[in-house]
C-alpha positions as CSV (number, residue, x, y, z in Angstrom):
1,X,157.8,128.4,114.6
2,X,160.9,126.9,112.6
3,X,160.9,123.4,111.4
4,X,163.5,121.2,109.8
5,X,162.2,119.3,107.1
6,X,163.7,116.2,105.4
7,X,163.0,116.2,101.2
8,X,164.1,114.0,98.6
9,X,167.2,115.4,96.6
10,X,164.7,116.0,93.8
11,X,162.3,118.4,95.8
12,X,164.9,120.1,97.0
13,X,166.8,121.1,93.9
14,X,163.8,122.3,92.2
15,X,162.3,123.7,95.5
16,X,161.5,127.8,94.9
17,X,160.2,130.5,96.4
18,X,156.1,130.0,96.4
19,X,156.4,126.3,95.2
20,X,155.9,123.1,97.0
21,X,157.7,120.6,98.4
22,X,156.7,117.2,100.7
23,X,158.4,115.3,103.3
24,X,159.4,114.0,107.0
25,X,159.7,116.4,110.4
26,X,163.0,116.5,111.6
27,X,162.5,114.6,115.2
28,X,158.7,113.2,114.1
29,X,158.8,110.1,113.4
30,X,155.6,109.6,111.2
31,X,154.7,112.9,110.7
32,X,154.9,113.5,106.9
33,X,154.3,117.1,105.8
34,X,153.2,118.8,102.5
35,X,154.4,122.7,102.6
36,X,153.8,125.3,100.4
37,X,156.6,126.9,100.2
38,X,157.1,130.9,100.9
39,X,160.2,133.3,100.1
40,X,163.5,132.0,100.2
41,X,166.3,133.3,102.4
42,X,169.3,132.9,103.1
43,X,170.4,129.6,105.2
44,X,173.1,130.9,107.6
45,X,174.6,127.1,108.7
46,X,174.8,126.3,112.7
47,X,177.6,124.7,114.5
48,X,175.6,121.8,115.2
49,X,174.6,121.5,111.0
50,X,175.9,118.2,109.7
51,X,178.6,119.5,107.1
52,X,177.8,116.7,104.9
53,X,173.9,117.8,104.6
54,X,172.6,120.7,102.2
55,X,169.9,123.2,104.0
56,X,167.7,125.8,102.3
57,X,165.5,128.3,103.9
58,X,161.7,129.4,103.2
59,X,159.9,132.1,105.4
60,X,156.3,132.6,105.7
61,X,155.3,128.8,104.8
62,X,152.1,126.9,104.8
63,X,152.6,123.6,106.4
64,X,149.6,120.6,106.0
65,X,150.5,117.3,108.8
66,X,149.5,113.6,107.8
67,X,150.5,110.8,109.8
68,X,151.0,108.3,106.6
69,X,151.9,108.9,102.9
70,X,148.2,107.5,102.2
71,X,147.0,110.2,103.9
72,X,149.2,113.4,102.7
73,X,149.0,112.0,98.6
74,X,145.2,111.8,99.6
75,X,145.1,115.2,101.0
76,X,143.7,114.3,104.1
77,X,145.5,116.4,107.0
78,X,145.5,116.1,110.8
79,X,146.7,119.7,111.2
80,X,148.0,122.9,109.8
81,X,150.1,125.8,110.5
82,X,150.8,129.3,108.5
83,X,153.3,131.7,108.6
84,X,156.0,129.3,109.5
85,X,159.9,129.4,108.5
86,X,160.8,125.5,107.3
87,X,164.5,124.6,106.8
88,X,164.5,122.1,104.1
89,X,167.1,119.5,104.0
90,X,168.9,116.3,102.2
């Protein structure tokens, strides 16, 4: 499973290999993740990338679903998913 995750510009500069980072599922609206972040690869960019947006790549992730910010700062997740690659993006 790959998904594309919006960030803040913060989360992503100081995103890292086996860190964290939170934020919104590219196509979801309402779906706000928290991922724990696995190795970082290289992003190679697609023809259909916006040239004006940065991307970043993690491999083997952890990824915890909320459907409101209450819920995710609270900790309280509707699903989860391992071993997932997450494009990270701002």
């Amino acid at each position: 499973m790959i998904l594309r995750i919006k960030v803040s510009r913060n989360d992503f500069n100081a995103a890292t290999s086996d860190g964290w980072v939170d934020g919104l599922v590219q196509g979801r609206e309402g779906l706000y993740t928290y991922v724990e972040l696995g190795k970082e690869q290289e992003y190679i960019p697609k023809p259909t990338d916006d040239p004006k947006t940065e991307y970043r790549m993690f491999r083997g992730c952890s990824v915890f679903f909320a459907t409101s910010l209450k819920r995710l700062a609270e900790g309280y997740y509707e699903a989860e998913e391992s071993n997932v690659t997450v494009i990270i993006y701002c």
